[in-house]
C-alpha positions as CSV (number, residue, x, y, z in Angstrom):
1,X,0.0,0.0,0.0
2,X,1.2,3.3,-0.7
3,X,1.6,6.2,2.1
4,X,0.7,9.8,1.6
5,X,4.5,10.7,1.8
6,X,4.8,8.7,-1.0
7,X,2.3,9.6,-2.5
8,X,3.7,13.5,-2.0
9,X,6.7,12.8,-3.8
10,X,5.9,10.6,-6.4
11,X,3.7,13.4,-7.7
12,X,6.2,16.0,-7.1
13,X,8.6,14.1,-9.1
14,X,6.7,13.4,-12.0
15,X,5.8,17.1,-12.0
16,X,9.4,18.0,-11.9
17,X,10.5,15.4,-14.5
18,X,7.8,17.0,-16.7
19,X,8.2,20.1,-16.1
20,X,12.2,19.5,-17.2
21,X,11.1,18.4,-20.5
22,X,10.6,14.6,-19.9
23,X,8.1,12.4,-21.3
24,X,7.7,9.5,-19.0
25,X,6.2,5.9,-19.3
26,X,5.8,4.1,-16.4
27,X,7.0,-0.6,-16.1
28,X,5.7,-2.2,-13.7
29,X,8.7,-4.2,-12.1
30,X,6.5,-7.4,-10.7
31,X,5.2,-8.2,-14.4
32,X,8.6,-8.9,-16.4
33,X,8.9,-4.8,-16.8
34,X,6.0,-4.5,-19.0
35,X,5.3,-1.3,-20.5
36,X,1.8,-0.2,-17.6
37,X,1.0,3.5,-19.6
38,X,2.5,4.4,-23.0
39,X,5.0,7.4,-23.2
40,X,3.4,10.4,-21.7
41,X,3.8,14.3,-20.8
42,X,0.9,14.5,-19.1
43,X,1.2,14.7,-15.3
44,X,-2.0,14.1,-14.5
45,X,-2.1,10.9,-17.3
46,X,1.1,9.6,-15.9
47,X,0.0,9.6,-11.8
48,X,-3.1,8.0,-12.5
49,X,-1.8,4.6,-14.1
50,X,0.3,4.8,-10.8
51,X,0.4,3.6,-7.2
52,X,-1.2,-0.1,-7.1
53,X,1.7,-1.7,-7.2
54,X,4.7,-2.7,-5.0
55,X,7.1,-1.9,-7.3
56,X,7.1,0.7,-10.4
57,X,9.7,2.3,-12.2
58,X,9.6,5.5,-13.8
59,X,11.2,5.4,-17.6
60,X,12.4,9.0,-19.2
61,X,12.5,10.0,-22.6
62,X,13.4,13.0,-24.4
63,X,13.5,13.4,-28.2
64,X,12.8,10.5,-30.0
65,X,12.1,6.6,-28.6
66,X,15.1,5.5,-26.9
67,X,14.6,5.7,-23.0
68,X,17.5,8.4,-21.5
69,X,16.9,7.3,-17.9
70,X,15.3,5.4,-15.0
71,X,14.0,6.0,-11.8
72,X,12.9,2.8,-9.1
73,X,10.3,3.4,-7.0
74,X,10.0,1.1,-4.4
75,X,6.1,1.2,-1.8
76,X,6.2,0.6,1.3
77,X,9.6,2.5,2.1
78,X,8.2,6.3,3.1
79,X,10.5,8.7,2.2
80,X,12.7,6.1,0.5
81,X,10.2,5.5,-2.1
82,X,13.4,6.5,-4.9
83,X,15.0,3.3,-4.4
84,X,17.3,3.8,-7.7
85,X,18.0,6.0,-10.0
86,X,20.0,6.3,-13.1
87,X,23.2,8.2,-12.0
88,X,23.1,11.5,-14.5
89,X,23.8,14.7,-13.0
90,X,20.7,16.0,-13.9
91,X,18.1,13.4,-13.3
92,X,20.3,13.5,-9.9
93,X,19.7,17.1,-9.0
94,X,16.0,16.5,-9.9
95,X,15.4,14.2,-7.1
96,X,17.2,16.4,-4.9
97,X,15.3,19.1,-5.5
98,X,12.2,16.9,-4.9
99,X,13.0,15.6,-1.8
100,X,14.7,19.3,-0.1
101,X,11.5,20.8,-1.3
102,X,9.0,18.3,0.4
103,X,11.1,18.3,3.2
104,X,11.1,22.2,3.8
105,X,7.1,22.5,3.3
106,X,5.4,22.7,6.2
C-alpha cells in the first residue's frame, strides 16, 4: 500500500520530471517490466496509471524513442520510495530538489 509521503513525492517528481522536458512511461517491475501506460507528458495521465503496485519504475524519454533514464520506485519505504535512480547529474539534481523541497514544506 502506498503512504501519503509517497504519494507527495511521487507526484512532485513526476511534475518536476515534466516540467524538465521529460516524457515519462511508467514498467511495472512485478510483471517482467512491461510497459503499464505508454509514453506520456501529461502529469495528471502519468499519476493515474500509478500507485497499485509494490514496485514501479519511472522510464524518461526526451526526443525521439530511446529511453535516457530510469527512476525505481519502491512502496512501502516512506520517504525512501526512490530506491534507484539512473546516475546523470541531472536526473540527480531533480530528485534532490524533490526531496529538499517536500522536506522544507510545512
Amino acid at each position: 500500500m502506498t503512504t501519503e509521503i509517497e504519494r507527495r513525492i511521487v507526484t512532485a517528481l513526476v511534475n518536476a520530471l515534466i516540467g524538465a522536458g521529460y516524457r515519462l512511461c511508467v514498467s511495472d517491475l512485478e510483471e517482467e517490466e512491461r510497459n503499464l501506460i505508454p509514453i506520456l507528458s501529461d502529469a495528471k495521465a502519468v499519476l493515474n496509471g500509478m500507485f497499485d503496485r509494490d514496485e514501479e519504475c519511472l522510464i524518461l524519454f526526451r526526443e525521439g524513442s530511446d529511453p535516457v533514464a530510469g527512476i525505481r520506485l519502491v512502496y512501502g519505504n516512506g520517504s525512501d520510495v526512490v530506491s534507484d535512480l539512473t546516475d546523470m547529474p541531472e536526473i540527480v539534481a531533480i530528485v534532490d530538489q524533490v526531496m529538499e523541497d517536500l522536506e522544507a514544506a510545512p
